[in-house]
C-alpha positions as CSV (number, residue, x, y, z in Angstrom):
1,X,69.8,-48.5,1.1
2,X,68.7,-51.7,3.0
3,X,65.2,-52.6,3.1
4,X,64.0,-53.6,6.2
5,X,62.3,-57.1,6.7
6,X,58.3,-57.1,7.4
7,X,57.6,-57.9,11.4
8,X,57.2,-61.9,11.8
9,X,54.2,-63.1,11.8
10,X,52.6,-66.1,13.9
11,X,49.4,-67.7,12.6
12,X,47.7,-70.3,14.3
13,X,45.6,-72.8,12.5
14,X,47.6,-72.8,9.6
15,X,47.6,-76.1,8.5
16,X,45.5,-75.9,6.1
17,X,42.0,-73.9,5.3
18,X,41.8,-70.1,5.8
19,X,45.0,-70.4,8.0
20,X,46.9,-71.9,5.1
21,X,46.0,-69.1,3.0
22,X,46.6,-66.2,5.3
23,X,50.2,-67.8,5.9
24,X,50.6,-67.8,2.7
25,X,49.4,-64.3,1.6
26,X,51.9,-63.0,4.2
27,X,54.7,-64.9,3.1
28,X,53.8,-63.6,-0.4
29,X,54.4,-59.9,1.0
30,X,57.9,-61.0,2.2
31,X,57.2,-61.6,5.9
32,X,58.9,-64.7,7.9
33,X,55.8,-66.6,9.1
34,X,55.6,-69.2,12.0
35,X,52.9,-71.8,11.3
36,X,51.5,-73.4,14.4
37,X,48.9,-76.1,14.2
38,X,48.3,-79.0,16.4
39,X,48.2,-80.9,13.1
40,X,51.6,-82.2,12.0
41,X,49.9,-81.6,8.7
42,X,51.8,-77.8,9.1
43,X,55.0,-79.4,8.3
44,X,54.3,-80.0,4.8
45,X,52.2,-76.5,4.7
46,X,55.0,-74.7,6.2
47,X,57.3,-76.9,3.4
48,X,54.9,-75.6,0.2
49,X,55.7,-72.3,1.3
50,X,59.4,-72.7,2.0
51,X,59.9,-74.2,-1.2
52,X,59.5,-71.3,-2.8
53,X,62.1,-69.5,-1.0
54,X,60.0,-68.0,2.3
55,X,61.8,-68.4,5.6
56,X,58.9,-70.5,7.4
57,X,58.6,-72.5,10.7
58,X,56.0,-75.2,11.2
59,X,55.3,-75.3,15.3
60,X,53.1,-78.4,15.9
61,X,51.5,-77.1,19.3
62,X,47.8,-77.2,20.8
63,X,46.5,-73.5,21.0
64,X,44.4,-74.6,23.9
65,X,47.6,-75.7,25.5
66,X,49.0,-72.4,26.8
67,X,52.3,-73.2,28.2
68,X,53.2,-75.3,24.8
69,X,51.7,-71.9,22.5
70,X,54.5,-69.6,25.1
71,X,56.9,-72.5,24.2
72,X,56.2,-72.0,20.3
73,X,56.2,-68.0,20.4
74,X,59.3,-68.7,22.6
75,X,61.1,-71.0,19.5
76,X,59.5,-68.2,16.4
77,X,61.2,-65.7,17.9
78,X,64.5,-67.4,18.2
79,X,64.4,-68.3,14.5
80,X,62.6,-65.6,12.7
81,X,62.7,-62.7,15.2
82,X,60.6,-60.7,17.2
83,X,56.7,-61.0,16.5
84,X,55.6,-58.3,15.2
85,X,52.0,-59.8,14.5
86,X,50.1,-62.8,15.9
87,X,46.4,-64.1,13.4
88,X,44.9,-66.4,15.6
89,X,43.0,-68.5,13.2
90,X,42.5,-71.8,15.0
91,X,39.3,-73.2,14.8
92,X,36.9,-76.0,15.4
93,X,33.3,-76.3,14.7
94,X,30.3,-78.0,16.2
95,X,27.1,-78.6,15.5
96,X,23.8,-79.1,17.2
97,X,20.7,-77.6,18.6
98,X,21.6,-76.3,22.4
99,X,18.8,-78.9,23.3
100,X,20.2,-81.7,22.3
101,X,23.9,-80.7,21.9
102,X,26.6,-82.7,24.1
103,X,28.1,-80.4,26.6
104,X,31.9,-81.5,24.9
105,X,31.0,-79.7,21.8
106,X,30.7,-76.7,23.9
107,X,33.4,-77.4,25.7
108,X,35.4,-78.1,22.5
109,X,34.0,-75.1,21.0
110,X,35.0,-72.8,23.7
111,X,38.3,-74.6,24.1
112,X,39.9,-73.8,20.6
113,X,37.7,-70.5,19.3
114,X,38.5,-69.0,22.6
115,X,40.9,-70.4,25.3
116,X,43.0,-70.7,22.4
117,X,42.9,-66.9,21.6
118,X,43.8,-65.9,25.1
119,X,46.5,-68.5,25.3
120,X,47.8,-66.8,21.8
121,X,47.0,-63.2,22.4
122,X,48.9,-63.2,26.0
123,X,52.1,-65.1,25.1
124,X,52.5,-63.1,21.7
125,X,51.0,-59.5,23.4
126,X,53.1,-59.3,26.3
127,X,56.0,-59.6,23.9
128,X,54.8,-56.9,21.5
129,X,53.4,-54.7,23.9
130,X,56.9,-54.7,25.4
131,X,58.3,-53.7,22.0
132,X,55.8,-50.8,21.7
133,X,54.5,-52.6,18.3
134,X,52.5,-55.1,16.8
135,X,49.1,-56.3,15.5
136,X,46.4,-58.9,17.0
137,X,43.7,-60.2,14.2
138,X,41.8,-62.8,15.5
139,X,39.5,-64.5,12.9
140,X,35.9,-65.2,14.5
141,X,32.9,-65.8,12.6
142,X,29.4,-63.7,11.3
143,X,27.5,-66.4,13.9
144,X,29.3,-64.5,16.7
145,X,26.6,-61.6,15.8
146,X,23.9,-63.4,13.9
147,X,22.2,-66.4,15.6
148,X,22.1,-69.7,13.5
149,X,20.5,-72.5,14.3
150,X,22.6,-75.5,14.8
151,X,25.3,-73.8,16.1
152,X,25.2,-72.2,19.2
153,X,28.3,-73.4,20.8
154,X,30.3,-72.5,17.7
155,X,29.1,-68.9,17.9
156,X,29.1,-68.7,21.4
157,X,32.5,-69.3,21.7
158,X,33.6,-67.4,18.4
159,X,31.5,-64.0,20.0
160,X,33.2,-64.9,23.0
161,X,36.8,-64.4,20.9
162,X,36.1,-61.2,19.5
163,X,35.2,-59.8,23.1
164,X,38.2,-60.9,24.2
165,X,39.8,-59.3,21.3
166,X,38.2,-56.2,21.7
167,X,39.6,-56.2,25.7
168,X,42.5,-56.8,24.4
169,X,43.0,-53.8,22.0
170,X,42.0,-51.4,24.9
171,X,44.4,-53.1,27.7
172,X,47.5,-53.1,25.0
173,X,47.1,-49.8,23.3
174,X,48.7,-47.4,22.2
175,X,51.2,-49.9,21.4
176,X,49.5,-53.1,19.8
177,X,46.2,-53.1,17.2
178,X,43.9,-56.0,17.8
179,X,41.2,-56.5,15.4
180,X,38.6,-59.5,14.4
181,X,37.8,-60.5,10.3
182,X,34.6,-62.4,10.9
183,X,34.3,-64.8,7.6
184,X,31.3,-65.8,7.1
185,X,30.7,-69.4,4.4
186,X,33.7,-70.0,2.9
187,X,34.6,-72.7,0.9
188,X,37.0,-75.0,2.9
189,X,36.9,-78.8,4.6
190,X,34.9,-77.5,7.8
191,X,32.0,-75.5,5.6
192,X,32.2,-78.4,3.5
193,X,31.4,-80.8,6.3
194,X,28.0,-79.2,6.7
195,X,27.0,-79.9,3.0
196,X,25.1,-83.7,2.1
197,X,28.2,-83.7,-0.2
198,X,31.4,-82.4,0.6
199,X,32.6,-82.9,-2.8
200,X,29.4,-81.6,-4.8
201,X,29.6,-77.9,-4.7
202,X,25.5,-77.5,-5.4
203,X,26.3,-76.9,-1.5
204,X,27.5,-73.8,-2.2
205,X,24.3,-72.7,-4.0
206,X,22.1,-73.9,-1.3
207,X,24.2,-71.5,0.8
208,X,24.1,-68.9,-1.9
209,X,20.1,-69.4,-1.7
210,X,19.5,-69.1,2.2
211,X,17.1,-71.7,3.9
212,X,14.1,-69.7,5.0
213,X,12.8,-72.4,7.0
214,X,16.1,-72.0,9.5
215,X,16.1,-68.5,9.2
216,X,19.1,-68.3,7.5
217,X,19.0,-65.7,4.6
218,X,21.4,-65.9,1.4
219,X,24.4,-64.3,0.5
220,X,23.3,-61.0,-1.5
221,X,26.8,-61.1,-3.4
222,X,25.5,-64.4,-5.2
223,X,28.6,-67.0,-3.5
224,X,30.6,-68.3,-0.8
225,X,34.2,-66.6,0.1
226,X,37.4,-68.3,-0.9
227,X,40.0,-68.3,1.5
228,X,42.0,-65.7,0.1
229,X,38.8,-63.5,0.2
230,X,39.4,-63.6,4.1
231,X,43.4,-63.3,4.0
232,X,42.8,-60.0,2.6
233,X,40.7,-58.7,5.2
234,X,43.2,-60.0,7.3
235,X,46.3,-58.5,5.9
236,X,44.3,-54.9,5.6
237,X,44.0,-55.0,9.4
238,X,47.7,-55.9,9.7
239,X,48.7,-53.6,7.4
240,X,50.1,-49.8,7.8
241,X,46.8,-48.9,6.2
242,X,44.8,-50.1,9.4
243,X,47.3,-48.2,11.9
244,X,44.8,-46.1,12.9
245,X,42.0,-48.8,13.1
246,X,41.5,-51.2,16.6
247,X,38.8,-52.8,18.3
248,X,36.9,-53.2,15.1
249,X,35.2,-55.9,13.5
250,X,35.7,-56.5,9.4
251,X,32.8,-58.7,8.4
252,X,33.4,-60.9,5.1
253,X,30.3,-62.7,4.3
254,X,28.8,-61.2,1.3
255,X,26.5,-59.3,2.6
256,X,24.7,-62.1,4.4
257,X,23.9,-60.8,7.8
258,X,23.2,-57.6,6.0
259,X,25.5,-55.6,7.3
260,X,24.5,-55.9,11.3
């Protein structure tokens, strides 16, 4: 008997960071994966993966671009096959008090985190929802709940995504799950920006230890996700495990916005 290949996946942001690593978990369970970044870095990711014998595709598109992302579902489809789930895990992040911010980081903010979600979750969604299957998991952020000073357009925009996640798990049931996994630190190049020293990792224990002056508190589980800590929460919602699970927000930060 025939096994049947896992649904394709489509995962945006995957050039490298949590993208990367939920591209890769997926592969790892057998699934064709589309990478789409507008990096051109997602050639070589794409060609890590497919060295190891994974069918990949690297799609170098702009996720805030949406007739280039329906281009890029467009070519996955015709090489791997039918979607049968889409991570939208494109991301940029600025910082800045709303005082003093510039209005482009905003702009960028909401751009990426959340024009980029609709453009993703329409072009992949209408195809799924046509099917009468498929999965949406959109990876947001634990600022999209808990305020943090600095970054308001970051988690404006990243709330903003799991809303429009939400709306879209009611508006394509019964047919496609949409879900958010809201990571909070983890160690990649964008948390790493925000430390004195990217390369010193005693940024990682002043995260650990909170900063009571910003209101920030620590992360009870005593350290920062790695990526792969956030691919599983990712590939639980995906899974046949999750079928019965939409709407809902996993959060993966240790326990640092206590649970809220």
């Amino acid at each position: 008997m025939v096994t049947p290949e896992p649904p394709v996946a489509l995962v945006t942001g995957a050039a490298r960071g949590i993208g990367a690593e939920i591209a890769s978990a997926l592969v790892a369970q057998g699934r064709p994966v589309a990478l789409l970044d507008r990096d051109a870095a997602v050639v070589g990711t794409a060609g890590a993966l497919a060295g190891a014998g994974a069918r990949v595709l690297p799609l170098v598109a702009d996720v805030t671009d949406a007739a280039a992302v329906a281009d890029a579902v467009d070519v996955a489809e015709q090489d791997l096959g039918p979607l049968g789930l889409l991570v939208c895990a494109a991301g940029v992040l600025r910082t800045g008090a709303v005082l003093d911010a510039d209005d482009a980081d905003l702009a960028a903010c909401l751009a990426v985190n959340t024009t980029g979600v609709w453009n993703a979750g329409r072009a992949a969604g209408r195809r799924m929802y046509r099917r009468g299957a498929g999965a949406i998991v959109t990876v947001a952020s634990d600022a999209s709940r808990t305020p943090r000073a600095g970054m308001a357009a970051y988690a404006a925009s990243k709330a903003a995504s799991v809303s429009l996640t939400r709306t879209l798990g009611l508006e394509l049931a019964p047919h496609v799950r949409c879900n958010a996994v809201c990571p909070g630190a983890t160690d990649t190049a964008m948390q790493r920006a925000l430390w004195p020293d990217p390369d010193d990792d005693a940024g990682a224990a002043a995260v650990v230890a909170g900063a009571p002056e910003r209101y920030r508190l620590g992360i009870p589980l005593g350290r920062i996700a790695e990526p792969s800590d956030v691919a599983a929460a990712v590939l639980f919602l995906a899974g046949d495990t999750a079928r019965h699970i939409t709407m809902q927000t996993l959060t993966v930060d240790g326990g640092a916005s206590l649970g809220l």
